[in-house]
PyMOL Python script that loads the backbone (N, CA, C, O; Angstrom):
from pymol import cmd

cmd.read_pdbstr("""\
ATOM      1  N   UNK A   1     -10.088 -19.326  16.664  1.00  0.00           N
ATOM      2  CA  UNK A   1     -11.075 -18.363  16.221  1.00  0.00           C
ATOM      3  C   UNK A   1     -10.783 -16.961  16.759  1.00  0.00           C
ATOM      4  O   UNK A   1     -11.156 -15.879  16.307  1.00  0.00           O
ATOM      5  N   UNK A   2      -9.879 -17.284  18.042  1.00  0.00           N
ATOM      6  CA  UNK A   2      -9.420 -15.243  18.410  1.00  0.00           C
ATOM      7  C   UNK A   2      -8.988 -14.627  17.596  1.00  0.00           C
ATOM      8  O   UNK A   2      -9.546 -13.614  17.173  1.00  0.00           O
ATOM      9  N   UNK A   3      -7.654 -15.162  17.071  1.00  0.00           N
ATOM     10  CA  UNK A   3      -7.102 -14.559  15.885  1.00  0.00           C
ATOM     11  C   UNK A   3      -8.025 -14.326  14.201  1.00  0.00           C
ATOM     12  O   UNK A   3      -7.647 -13.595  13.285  1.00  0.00           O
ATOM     13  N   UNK A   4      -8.917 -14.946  14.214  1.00  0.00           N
ATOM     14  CA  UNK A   4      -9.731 -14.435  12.739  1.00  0.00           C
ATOM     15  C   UNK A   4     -10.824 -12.948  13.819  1.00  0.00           C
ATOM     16  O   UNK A   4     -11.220 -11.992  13.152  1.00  0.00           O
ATOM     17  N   UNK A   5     -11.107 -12.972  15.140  1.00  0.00           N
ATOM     18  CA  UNK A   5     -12.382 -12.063  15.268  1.00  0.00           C
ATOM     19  C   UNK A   5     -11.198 -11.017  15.298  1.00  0.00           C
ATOM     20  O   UNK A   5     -11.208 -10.179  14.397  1.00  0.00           O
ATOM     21  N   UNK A   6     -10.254 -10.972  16.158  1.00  0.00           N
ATOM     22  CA  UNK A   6      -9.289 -10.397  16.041  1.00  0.00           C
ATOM     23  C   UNK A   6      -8.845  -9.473  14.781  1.00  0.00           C
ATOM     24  O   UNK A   6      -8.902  -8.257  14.969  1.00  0.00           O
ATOM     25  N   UNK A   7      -8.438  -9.908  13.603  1.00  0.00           N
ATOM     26  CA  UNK A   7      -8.185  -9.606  12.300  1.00  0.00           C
ATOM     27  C   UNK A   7      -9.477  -8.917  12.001  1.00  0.00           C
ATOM     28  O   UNK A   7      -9.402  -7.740  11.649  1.00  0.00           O
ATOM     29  N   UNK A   8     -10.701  -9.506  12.095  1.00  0.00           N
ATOM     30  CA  UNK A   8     -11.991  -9.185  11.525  1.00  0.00           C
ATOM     31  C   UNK A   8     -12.393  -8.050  12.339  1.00  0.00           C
ATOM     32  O   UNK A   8     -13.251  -7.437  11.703  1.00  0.00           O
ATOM     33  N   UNK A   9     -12.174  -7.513  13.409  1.00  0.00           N
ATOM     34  CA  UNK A   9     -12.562  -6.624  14.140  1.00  0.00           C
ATOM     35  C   UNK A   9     -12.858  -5.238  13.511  1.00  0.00           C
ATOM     36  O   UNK A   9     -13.947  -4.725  13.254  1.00  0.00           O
ATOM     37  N   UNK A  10     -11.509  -4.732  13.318  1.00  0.00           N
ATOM     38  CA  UNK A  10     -11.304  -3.560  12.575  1.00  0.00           C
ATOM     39  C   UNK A  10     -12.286  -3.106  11.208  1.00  0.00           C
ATOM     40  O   UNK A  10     -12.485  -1.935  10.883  1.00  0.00           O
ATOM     41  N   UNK A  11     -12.784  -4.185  10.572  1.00  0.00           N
ATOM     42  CA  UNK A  11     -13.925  -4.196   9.387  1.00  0.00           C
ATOM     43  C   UNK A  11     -14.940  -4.226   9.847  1.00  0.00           C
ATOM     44  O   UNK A  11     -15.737  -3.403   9.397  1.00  0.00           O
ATOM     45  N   UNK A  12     -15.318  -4.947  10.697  1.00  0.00           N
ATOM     46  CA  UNK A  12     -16.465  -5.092  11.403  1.00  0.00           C
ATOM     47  C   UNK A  12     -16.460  -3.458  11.775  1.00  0.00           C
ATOM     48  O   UNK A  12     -16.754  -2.710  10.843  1.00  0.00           O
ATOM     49  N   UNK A  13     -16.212  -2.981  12.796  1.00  0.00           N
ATOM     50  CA  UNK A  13     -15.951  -1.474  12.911  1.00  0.00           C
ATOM     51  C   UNK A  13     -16.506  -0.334  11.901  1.00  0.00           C
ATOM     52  O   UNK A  13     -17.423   0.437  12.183  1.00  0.00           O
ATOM     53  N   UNK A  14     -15.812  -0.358  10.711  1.00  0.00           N
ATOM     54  CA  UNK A  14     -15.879   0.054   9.485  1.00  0.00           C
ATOM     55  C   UNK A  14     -17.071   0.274   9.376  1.00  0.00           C
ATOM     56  O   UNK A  14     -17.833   1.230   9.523  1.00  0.00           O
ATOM     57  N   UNK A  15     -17.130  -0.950   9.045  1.00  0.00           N
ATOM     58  CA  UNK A  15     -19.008  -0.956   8.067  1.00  0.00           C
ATOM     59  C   UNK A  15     -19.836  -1.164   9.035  1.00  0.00           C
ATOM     60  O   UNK A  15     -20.781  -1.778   8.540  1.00  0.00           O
ATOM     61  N   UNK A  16     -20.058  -0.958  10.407  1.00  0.00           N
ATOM     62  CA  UNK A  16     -21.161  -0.574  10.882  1.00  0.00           C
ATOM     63  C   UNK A  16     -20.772   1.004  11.196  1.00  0.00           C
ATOM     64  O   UNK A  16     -21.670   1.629  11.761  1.00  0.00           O
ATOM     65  N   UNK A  17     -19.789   1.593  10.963  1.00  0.00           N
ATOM     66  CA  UNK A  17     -19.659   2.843  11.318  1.00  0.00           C
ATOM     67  C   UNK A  17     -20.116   3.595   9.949  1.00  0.00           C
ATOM     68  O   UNK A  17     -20.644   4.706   9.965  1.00  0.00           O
ATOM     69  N   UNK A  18     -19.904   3.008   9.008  1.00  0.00           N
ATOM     70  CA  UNK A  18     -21.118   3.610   8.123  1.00  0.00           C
ATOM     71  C   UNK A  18     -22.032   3.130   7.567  1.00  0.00           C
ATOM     72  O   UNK A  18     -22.284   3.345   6.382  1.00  0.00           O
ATOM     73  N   UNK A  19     -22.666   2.427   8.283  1.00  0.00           N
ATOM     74  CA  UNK A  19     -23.887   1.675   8.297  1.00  0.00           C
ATOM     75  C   UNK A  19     -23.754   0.812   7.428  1.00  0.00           C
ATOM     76  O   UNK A  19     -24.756   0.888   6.718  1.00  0.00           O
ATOM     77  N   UNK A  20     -23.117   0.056   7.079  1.00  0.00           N
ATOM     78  CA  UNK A  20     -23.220  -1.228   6.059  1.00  0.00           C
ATOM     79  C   UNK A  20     -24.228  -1.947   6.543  1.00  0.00           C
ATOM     80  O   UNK A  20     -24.553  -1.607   7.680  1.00  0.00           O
ATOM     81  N   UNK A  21     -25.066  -3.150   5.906  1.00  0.00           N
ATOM     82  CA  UNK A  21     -25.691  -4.505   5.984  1.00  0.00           C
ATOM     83  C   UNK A  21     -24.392  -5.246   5.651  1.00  0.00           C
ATOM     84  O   UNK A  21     -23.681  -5.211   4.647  1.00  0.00           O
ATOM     85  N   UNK A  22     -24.303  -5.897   6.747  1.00  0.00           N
ATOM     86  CA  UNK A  22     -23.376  -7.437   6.562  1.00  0.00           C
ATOM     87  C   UNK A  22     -23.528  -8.405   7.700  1.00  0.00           C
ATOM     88  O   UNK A  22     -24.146  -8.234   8.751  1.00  0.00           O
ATOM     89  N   UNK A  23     -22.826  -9.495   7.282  1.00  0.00           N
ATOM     90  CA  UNK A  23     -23.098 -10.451   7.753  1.00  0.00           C
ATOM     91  C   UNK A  23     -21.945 -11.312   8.041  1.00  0.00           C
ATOM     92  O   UNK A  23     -21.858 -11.878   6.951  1.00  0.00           O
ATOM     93  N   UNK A  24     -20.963 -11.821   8.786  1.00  0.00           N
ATOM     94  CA  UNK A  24     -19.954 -12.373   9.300  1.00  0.00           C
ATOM     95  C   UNK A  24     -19.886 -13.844   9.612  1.00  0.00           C
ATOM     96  O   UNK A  24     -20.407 -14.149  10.684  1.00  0.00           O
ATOM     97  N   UNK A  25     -19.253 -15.016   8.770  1.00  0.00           N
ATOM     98  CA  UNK A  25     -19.684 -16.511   9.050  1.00  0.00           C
ATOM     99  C   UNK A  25     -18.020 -16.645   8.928  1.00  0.00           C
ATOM    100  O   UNK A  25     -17.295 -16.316   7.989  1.00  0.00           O
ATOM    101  N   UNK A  26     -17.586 -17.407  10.554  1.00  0.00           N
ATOM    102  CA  UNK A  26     -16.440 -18.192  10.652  1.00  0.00           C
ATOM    103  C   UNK A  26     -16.500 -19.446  10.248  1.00  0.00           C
ATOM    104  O   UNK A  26     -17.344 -20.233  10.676  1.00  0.00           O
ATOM    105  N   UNK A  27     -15.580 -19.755   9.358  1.00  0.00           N
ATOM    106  CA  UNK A  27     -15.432 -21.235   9.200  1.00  0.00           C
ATOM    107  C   UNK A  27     -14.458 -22.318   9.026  1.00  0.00           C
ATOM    108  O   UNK A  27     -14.450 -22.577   7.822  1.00  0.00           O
ATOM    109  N   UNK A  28     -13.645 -23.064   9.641  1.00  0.00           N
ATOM    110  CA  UNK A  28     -12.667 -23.774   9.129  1.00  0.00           C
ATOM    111  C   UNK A  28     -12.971 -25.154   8.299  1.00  0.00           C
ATOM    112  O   UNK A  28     -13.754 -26.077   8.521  1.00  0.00           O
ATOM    113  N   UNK A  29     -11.607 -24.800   6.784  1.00  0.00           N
ATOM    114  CA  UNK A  29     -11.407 -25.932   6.061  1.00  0.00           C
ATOM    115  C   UNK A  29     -10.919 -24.989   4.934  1.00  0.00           C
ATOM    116  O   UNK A  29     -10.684 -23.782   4.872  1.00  0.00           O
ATOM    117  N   UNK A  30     -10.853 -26.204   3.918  1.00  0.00           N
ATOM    118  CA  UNK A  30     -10.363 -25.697   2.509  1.00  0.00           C
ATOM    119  C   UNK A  30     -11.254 -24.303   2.230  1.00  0.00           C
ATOM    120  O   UNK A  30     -12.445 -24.414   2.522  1.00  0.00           O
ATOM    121  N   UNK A  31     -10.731 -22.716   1.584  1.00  0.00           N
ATOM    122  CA  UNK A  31     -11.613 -22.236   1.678  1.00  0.00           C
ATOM    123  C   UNK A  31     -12.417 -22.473   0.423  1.00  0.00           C
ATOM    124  O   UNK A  31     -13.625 -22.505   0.659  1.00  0.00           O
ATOM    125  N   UNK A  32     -12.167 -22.609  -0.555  1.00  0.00           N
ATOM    126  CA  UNK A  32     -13.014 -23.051  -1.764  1.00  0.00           C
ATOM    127  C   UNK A  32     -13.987 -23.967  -1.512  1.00  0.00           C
ATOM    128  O   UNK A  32     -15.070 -24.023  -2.095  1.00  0.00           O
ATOM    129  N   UNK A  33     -13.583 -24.725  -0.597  1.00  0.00           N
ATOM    130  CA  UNK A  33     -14.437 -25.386  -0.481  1.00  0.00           C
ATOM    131  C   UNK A  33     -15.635 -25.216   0.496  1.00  0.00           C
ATOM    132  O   UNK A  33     -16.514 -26.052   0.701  1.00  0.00           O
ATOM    133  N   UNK A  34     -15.531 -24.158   0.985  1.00  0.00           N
ATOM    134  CA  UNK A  34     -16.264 -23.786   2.126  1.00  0.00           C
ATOM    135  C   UNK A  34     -16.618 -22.469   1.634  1.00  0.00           C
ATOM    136  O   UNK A  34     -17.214 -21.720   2.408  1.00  0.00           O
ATOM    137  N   UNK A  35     -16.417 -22.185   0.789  1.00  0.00           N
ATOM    138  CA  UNK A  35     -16.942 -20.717  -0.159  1.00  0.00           C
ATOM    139  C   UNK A  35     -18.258 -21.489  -0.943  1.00  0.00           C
ATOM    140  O   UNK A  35     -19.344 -21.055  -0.559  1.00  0.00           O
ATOM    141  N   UNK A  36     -18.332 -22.640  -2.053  1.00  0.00           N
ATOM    142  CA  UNK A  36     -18.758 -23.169  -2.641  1.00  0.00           C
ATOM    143  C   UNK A  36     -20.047 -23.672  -1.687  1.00  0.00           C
ATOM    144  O   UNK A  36     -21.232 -23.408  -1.893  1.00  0.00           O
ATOM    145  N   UNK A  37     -19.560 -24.370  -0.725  1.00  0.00           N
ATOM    146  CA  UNK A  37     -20.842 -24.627   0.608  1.00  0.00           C
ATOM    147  C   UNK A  37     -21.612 -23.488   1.169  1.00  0.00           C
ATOM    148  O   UNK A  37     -22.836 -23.471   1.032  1.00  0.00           O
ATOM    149  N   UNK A  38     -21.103 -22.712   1.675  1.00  0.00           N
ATOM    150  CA  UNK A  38     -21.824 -21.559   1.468  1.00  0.00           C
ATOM    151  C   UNK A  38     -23.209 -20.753   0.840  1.00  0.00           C
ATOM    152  O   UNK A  38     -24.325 -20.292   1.081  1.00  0.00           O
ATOM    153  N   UNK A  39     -21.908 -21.050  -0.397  1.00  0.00           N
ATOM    154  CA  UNK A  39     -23.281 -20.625  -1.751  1.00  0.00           C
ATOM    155  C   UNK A  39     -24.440 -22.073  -2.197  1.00  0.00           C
ATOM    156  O   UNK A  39     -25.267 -21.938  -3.099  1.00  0.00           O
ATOM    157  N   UNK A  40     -24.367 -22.776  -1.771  1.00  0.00           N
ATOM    158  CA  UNK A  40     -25.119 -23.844  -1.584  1.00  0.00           C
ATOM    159  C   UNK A  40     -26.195 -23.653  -1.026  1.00  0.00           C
ATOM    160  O   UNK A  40     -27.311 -23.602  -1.541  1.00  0.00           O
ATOM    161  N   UNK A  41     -25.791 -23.499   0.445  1.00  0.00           N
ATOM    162  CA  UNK A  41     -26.983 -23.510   1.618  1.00  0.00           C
ATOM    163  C   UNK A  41     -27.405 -22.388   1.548  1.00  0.00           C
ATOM    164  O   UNK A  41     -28.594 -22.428   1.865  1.00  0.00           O
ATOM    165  N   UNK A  42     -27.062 -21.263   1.277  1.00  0.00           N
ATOM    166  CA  UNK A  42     -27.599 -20.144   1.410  1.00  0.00           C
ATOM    167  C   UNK A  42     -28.024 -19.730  -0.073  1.00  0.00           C
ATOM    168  O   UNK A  42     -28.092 -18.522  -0.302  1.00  0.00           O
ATOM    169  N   UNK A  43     -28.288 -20.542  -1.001  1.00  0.00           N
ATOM    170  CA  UNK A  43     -28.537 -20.282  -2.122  1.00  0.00           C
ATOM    171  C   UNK A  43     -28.377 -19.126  -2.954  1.00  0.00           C
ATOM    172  O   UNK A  43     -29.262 -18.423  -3.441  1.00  0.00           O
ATOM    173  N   UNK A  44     -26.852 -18.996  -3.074  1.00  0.00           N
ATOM    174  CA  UNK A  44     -26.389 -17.457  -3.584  1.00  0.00           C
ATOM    175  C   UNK A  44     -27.099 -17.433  -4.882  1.00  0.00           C
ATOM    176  O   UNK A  44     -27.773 -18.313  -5.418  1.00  0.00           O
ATOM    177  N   UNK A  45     -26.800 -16.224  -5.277  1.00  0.00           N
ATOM    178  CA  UNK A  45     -27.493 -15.854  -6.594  1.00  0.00           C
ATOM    179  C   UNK A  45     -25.772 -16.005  -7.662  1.00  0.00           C
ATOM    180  O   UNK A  45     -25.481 -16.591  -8.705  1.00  0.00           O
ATOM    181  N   UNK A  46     -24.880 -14.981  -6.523  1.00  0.00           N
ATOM    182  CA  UNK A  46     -23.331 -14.938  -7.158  1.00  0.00           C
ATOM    183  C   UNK A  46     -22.292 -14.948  -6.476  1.00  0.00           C
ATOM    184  O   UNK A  46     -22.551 -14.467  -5.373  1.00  0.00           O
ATOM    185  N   UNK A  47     -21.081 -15.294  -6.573  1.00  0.00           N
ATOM    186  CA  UNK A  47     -20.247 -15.218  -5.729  1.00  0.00           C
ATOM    187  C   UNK A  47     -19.240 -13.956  -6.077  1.00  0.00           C
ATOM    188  O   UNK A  47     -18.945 -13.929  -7.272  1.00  0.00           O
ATOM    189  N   UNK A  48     -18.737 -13.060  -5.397  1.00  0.00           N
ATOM    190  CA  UNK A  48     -18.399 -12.024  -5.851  1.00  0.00           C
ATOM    191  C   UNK A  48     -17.035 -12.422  -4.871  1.00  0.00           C
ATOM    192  O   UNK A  48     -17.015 -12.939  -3.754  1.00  0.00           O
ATOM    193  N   UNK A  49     -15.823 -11.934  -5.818  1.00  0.00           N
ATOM    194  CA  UNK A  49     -14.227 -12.625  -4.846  1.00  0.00           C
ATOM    195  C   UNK A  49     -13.241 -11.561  -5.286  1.00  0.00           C
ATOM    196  O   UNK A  49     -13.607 -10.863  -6.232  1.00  0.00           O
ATOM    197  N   UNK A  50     -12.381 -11.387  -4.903  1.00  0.00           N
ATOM    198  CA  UNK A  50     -10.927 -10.939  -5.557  1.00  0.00           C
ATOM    199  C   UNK A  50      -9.985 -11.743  -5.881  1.00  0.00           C
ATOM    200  O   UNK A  50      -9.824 -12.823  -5.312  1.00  0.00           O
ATOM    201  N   UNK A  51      -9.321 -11.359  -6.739  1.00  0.00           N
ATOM    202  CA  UNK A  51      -8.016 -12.077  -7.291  1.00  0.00           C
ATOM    203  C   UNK A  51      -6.604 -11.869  -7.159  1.00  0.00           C
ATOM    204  O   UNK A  51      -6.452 -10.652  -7.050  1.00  0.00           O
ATOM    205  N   UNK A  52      -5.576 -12.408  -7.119  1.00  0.00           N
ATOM    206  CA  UNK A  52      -4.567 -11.507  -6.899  1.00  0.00           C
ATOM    207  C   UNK A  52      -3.594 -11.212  -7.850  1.00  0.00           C
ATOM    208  O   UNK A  52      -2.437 -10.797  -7.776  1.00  0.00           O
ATOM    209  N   UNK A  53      -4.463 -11.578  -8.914  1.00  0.00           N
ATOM    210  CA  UNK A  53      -3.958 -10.926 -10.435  1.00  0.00           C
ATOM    211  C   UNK A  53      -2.985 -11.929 -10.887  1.00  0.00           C
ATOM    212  O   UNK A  53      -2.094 -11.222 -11.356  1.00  0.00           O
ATOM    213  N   UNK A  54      -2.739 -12.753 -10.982  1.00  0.00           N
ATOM    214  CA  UNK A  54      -1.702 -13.667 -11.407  1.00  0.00           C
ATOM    215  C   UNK A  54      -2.664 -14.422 -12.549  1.00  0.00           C
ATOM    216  O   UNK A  54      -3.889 -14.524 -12.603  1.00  0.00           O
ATOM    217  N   UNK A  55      -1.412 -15.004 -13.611  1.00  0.00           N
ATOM    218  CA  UNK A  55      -2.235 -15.178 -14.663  1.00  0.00           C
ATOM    219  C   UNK A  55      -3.071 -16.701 -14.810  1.00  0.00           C
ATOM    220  O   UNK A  55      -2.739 -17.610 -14.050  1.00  0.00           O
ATOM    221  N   UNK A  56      -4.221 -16.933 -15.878  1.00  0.00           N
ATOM    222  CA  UNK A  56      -4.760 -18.172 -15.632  1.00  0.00           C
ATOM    223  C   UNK A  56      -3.923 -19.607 -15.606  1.00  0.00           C
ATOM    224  O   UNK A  56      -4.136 -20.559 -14.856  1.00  0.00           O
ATOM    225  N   UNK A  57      -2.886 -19.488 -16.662  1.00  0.00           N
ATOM    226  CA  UNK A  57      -2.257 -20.636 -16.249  1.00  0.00           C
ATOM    227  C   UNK A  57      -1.494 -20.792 -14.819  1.00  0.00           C
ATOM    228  O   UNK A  57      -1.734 -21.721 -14.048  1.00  0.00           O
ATOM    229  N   UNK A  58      -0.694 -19.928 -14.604  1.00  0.00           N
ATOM    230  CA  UNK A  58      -0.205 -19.885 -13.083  1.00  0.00           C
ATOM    231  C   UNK A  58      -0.913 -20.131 -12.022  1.00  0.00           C
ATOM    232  O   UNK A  58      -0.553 -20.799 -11.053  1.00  0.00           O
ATOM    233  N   UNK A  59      -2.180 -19.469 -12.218  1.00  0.00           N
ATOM    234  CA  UNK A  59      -2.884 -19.641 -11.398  1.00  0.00           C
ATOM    235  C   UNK A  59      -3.407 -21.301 -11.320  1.00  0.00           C
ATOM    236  O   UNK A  59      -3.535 -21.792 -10.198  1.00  0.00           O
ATOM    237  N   UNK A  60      -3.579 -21.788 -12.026  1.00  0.00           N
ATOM    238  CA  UNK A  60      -4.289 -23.292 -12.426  1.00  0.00           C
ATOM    239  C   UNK A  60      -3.300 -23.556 -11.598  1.00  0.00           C
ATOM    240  O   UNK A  60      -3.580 -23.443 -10.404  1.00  0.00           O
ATOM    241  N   UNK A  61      -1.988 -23.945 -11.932  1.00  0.00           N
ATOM    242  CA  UNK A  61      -1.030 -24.698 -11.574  1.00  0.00           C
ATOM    243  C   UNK A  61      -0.587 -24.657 -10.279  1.00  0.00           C
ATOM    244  O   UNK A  61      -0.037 -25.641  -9.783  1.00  0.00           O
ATOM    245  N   UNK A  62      -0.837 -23.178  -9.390  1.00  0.00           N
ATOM    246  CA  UNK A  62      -0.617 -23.201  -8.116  1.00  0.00           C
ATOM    247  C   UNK A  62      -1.830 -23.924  -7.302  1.00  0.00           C
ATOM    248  O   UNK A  62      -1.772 -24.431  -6.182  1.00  0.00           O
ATOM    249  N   UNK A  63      -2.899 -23.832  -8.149  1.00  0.00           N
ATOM    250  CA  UNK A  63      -4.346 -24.234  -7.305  1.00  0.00           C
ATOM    251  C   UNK A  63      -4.916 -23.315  -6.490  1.00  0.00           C
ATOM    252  O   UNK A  63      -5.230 -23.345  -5.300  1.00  0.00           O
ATOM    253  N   UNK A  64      -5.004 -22.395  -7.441  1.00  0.00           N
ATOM    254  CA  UNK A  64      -5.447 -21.251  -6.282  1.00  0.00           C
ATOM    255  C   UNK A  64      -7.438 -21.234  -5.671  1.00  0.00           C
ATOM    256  O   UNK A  64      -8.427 -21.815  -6.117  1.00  0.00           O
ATOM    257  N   UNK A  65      -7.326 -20.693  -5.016  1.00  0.00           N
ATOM    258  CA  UNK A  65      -8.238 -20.350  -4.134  1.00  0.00           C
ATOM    259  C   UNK A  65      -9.613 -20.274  -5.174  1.00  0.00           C
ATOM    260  O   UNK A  65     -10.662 -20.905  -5.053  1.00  0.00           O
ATOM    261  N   UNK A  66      -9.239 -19.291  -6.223  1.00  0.00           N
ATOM    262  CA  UNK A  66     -10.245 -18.227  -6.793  1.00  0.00           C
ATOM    263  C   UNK A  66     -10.342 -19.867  -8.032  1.00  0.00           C
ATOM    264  O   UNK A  66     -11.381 -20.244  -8.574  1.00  0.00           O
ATOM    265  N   UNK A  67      -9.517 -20.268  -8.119  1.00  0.00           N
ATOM    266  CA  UNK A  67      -9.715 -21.041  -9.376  1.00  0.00           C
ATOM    267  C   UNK A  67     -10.384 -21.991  -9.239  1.00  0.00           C
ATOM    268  O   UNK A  67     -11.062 -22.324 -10.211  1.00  0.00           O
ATOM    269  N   UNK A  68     -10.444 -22.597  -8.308  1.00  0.00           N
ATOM    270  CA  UNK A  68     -11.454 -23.821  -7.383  1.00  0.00           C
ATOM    271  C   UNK A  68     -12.627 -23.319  -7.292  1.00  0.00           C
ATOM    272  O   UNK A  68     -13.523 -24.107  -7.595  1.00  0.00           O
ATOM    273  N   UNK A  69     -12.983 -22.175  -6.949  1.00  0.00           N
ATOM    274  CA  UNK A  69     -14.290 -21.772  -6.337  1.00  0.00           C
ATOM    275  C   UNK A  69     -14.867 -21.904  -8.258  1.00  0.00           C
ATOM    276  O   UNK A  69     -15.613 -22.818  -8.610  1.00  0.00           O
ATOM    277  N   UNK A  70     -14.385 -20.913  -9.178  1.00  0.00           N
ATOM    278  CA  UNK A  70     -14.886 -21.028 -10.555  1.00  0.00           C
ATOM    279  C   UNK A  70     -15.086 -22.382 -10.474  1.00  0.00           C
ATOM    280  O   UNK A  70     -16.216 -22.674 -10.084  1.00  0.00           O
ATOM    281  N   UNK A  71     -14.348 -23.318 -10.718  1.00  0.00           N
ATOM    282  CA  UNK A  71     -14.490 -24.781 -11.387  1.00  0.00           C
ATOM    283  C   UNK A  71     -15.864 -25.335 -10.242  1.00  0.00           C
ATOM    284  O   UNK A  71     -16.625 -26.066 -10.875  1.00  0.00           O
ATOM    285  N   UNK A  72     -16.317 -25.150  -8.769  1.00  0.00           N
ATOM    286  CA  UNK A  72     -16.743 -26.003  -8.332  1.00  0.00           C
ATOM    287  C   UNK A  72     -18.062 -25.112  -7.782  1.00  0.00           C
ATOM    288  O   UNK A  72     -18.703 -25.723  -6.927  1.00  0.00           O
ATOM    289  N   UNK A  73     -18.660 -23.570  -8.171  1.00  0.00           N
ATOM    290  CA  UNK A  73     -19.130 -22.662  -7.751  1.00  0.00           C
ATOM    291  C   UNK A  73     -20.316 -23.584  -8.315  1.00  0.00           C
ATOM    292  O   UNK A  73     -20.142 -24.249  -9.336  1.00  0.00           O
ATOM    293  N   UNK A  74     -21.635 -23.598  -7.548  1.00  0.00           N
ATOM    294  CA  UNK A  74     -23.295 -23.379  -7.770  1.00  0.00           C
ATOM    295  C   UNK A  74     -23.703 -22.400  -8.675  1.00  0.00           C
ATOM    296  O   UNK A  74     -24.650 -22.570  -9.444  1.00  0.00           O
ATOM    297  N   UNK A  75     -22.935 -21.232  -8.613  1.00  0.00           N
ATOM    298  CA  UNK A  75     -23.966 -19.835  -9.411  1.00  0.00           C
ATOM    299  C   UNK A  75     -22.418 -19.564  -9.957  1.00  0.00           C
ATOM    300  O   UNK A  75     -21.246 -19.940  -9.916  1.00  0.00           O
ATOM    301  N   UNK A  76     -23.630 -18.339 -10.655  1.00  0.00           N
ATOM    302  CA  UNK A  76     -22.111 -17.732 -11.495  1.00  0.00           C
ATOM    303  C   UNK A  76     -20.971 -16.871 -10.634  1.00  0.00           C
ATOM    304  O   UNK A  76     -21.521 -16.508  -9.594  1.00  0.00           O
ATOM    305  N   UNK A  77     -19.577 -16.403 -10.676  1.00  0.00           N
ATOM    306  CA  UNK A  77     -18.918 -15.997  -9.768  1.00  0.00           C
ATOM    307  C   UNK A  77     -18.045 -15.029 -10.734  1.00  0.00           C
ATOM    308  O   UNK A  77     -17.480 -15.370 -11.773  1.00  0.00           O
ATOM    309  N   UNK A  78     -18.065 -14.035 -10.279  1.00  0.00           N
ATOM    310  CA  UNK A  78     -17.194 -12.374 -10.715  1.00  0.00           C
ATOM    311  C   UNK A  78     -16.003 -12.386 -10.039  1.00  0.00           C
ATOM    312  O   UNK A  78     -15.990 -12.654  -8.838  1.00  0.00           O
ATOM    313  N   UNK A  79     -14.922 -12.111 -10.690  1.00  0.00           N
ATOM    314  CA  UNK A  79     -13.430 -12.046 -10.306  1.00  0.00           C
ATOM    315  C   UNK A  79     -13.213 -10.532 -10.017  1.00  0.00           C
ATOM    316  O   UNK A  79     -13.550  -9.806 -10.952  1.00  0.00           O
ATOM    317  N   UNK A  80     -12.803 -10.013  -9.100  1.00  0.00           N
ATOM    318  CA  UNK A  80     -12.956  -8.547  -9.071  1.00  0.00           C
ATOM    319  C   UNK A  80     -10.986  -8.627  -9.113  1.00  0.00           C
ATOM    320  O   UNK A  80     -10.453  -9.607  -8.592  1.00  0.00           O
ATOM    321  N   UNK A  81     -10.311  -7.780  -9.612  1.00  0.00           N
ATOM    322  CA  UNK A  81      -8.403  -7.459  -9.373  1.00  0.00           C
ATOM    323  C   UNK A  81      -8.142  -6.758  -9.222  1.00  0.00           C
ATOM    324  O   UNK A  81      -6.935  -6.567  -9.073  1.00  0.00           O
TER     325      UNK A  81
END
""", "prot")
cmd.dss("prot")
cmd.show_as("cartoon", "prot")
cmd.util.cbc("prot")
cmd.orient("prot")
């Protein structure tokens, strides 16, 4: 967990330096699958993600991240690229 507060530090920084609202949850496992749990318990309204632009079939076939969360998401979920 040093190395994620570590990484996360510098953002953290950020957005309270200009006042953001946020909120910071460590978690280990699959992340789709722990994105999807998430929006579960905390009863999202949406899941809002990035992509890394690669196309839908490629993407299927590698198993990506973003493509799991669509297929297994609670609410609706926005692809931002």
């Amino acid at each position: 967990m040093f190395q994620a507060n570590a990484l996360l530090e510098p953002f953290r920084s950020m957005l309270t330096e200009k006042g953001g609202d946020f909120a910071d949850l460590l978690m280990e496992g699959p992340p789709a699958e722990k994105i999807c749990e998430v929006a579960r318990i905390r009863s999202c309204e949406m899941i809002i993600m990035g992509s890394r632009g690669r196309s839908d079939l490629k993407g299927l076939l590698l198993g990506s991240v973003a493509h799991r969360v669509l297929k297994q998401a609670p609410c609706p979920v926005l692809m931002v690229r």
